[in-house]
C-alpha positions as CSV (number, residue, x, y, z in Angstrom):
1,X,0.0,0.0,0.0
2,X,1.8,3.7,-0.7
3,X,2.2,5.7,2.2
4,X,0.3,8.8,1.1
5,X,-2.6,9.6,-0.6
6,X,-3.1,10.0,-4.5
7,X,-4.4,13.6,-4.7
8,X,-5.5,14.6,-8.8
9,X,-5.7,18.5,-9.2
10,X,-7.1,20.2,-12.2
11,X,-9.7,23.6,-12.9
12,X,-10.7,25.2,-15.7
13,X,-8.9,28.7,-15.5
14,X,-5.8,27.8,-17.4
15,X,-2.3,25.9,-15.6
16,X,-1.3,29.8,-15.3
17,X,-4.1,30.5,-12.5
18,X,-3.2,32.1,-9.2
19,X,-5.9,29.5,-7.7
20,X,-4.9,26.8,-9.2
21,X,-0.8,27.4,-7.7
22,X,-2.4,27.9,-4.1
23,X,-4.3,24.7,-4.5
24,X,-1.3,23.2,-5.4
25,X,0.4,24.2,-2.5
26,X,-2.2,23.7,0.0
27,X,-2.4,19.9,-1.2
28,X,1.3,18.8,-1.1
29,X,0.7,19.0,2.7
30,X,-1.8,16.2,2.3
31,X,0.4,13.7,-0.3
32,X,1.6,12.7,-3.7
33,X,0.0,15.5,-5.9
34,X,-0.3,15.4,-9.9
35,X,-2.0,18.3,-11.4
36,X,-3.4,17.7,-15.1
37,X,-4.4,21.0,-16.6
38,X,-5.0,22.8,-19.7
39,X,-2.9,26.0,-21.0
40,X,-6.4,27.5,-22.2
41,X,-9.2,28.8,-20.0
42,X,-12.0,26.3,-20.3
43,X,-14.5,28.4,-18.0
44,X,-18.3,27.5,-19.0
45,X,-17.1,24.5,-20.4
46,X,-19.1,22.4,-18.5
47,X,-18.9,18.4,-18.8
48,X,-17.5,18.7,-22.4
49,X,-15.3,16.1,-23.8
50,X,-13.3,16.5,-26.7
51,X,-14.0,13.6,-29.3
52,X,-12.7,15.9,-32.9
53,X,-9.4,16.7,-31.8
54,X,-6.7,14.3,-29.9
55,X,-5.8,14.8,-26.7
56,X,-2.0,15.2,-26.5
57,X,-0.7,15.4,-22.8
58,X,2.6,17.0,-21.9
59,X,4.9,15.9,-18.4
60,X,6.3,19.7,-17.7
61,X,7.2,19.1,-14.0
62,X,8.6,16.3,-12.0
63,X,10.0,15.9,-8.6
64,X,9.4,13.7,-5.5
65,X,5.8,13.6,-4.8
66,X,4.7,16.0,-7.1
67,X,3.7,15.6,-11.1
68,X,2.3,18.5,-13.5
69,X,1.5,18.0,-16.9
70,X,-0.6,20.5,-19.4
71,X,-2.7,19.2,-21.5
72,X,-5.2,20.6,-24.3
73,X,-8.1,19.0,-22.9
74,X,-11.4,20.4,-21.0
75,X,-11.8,19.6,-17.3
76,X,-13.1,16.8,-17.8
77,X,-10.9,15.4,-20.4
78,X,-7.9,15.9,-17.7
79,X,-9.9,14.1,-14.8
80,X,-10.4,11.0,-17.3
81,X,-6.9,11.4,-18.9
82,X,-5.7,11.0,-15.3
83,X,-7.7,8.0,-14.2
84,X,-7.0,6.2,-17.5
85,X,-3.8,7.2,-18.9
86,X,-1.1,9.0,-16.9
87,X,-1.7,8.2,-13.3
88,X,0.0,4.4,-12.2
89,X,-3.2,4.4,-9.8
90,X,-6.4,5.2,-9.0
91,X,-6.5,8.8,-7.4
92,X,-7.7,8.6,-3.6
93,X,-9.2,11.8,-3.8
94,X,-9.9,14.9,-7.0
95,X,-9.8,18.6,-6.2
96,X,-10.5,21.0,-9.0
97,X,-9.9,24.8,-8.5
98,X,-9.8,27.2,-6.8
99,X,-11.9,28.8,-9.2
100,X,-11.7,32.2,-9.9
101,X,-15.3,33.1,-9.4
102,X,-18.3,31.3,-7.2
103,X,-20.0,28.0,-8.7
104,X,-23.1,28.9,-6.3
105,X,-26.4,28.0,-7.4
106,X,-27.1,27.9,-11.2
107,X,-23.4,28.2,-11.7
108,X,-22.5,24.8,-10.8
109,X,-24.1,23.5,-14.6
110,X,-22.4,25.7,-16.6
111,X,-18.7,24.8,-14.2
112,X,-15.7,23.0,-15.9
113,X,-14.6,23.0,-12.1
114,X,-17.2,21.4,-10.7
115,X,-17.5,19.3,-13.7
116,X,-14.6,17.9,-12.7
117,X,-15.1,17.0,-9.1
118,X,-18.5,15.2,-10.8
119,X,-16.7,13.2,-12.9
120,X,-14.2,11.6,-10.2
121,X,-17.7,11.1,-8.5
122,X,-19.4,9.0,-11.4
123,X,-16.3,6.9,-10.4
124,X,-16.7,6.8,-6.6
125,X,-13.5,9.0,-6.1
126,X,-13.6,11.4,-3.2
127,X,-14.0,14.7,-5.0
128,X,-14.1,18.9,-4.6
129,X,-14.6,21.6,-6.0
130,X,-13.0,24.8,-4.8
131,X,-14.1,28.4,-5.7
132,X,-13.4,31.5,-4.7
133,X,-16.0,34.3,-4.8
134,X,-14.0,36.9,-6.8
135,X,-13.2,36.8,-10.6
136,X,-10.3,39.2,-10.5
137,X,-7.2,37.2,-12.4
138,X,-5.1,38.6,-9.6
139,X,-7.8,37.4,-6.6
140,X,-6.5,37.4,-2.8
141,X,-6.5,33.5,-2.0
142,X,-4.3,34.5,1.6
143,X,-7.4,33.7,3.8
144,X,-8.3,30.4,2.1
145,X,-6.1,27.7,3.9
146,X,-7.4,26.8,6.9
147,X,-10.9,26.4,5.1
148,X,-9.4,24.3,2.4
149,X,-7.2,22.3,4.6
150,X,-10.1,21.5,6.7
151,X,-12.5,20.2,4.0
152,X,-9.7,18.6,2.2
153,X,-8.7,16.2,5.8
154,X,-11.9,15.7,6.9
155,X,-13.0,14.0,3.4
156,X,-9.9,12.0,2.9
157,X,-10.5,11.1,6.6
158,X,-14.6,10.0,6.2
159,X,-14.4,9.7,2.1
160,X,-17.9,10.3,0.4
161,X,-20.4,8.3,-0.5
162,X,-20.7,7.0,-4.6
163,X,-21.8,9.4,-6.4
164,X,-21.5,12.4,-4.0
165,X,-18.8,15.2,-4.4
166,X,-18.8,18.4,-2.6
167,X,-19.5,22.5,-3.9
168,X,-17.6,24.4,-1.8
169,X,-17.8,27.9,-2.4
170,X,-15.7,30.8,-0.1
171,X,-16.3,34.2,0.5
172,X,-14.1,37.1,-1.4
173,X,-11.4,38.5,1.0
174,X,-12.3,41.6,2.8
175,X,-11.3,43.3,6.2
176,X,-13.7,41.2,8.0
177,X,-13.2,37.5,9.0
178,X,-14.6,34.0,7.3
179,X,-16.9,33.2,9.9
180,X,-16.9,29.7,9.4
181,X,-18.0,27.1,7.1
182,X,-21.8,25.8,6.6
183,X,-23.1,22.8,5.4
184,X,-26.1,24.1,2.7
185,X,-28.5,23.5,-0.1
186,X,-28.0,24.7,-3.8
187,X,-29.9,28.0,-3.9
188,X,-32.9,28.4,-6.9
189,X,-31.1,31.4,-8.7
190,X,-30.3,31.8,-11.9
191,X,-28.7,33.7,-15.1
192,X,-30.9,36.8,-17.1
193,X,-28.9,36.1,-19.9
194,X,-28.8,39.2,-22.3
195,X,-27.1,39.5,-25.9
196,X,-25.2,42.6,-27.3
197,X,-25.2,42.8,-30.9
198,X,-22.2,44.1,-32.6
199,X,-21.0,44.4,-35.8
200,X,-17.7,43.1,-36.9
201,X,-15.6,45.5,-39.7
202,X,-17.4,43.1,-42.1
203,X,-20.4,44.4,-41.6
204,X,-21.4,40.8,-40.0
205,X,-23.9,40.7,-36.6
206,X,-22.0,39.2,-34.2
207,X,-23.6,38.9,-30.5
208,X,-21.6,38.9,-26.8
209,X,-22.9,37.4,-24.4
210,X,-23.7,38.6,-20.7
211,X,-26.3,38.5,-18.1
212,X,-27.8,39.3,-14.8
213,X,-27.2,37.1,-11.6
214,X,-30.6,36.6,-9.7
215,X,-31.4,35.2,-6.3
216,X,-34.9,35.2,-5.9
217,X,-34.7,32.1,-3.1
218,X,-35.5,33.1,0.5
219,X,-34.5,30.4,2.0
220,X,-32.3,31.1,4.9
221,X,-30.5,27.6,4.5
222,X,-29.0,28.2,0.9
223,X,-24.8,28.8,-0.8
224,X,-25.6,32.0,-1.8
225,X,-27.0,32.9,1.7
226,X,-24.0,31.8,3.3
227,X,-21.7,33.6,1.3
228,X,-23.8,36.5,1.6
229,X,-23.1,35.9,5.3
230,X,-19.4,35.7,4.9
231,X,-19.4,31.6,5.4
232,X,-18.0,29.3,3.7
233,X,-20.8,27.2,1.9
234,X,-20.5,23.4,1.6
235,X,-22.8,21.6,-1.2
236,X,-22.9,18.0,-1.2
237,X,-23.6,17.2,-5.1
238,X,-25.2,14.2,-6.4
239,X,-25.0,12.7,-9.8
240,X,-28.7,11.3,-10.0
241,X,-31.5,13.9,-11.7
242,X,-34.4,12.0,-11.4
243,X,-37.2,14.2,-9.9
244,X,-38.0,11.1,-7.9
245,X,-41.6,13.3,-6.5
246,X,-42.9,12.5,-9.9
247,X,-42.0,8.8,-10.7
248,X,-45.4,8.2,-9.5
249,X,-47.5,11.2,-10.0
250,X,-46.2,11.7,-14.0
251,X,-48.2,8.8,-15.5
252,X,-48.4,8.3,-19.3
């Protein structure tokens, strides 16, 4: 049996991300670390796979303990490229992140991060995803460790059940402590989307995509209540959709 744990790191804000490097760090206190990542931002990539183009891994760093390779693959293509290719063994346990932004809410579908942490799940690996809520490139990640190294023992310590990785989302730095960290629901909020037409020097329509981020949930036991509370919020994610209320109401 190896000594120390198998930890697999990967995100979706590039190998060059300041939250990616502090996850790094913060997990080579906890074992042997290999980070698979890509050297483009795969943000709102989702659970996307790449089946046109091949997937062509690259070994960049090696020392004792510690792999990192870039790849040009999505999240999701470096979680299974990990599993199935470059890693001698099954990972004990998946962090993805620390995203540069909050996967609260609605924004845990559209996540390559979390999409990540899912994927190890579909395979019954312990997995996390990490997010910070600030998306400044140049984010303060200072206040994040003991929050990250708690999580991060206490789920290698317990594990997961199948199927089950966990959202966590923490609170932008400011002048005033974290408070803590709370075990919550998904909130019900959602994107406005809204598209700006332009007009490229072609004289083509071309549309950029934005939006509006709304919380209409008053529920006092949500993520996006506890960040609003300066806490860090804790989501355990399943991988099974079915509205199970209607398998007997919806009859055909």
């Amino acid at each position: 049996m190896p000594d120390k744990p198998l930890i697999l790191i990967t995100n979706d804000d590039s190998i060059h991300a300041k939250g990616l490097r502090k996850l790094i760090k913060l997990m080579r206190k906890f074992g042997d670390v290999a980070v698979i990542s890509s050297e483009q931002v795969m943000s709102g990539m989702s659970h996307a796979v790449t089946i046109k183009t091949p997937l062509m891994p690259r070994l960049i760093h090696e020392e004792e303990g510690f792999r990192e390779f870039l790849t040009n693959g999505t999240p999701v293509d470096n979680v299974k490229l990990g599993k199935h290719a470059l890693l001698e063994r099954k990972p004990d346990l998946i962090v993805s992140g620390i995203n540069h932004g909050s996967n609260a809410a609605i924004n845990i579908i559209y996540s390559g991060t979390m999409a990540a942490a899912l994927e190890g799940a579909i395979d019954g690996i312990p997995s996390i995803g990490f997010s910070l809520d600030d998306y400044d490139h140049d984010a303060d990640f200072n206040h994040v460790d003991p929050f990250v190294e708690s999580i991060t023992e206490k789920v290698l310590r317990d594990g997961l059940p199948d199927g089950v990785c966990l959202n966590v989302n923490i609170p932008k730095k400011s002048d005033v402590p974290v408070k803590g960290i709370k075990v919550v629901r998904q909130a019900k909020a959602r994107w406005i989307e809204q598209f700006d037409p332009r007009t490229d020097p072609f004289g083509r329509t071309y549309y950029w995509i934005g939006g509006t981020f709304v919380n209409g949930d008053p529920r006092k036991d949500t993520d996006e209540k506890a960040l609003a509370d300066n806490f860090v919020a804790v989501v355990p994610v399943h991988l099974d959709f079915t509205a199970n209320e209607l398998l007997k109401k919806l009859e055909f």
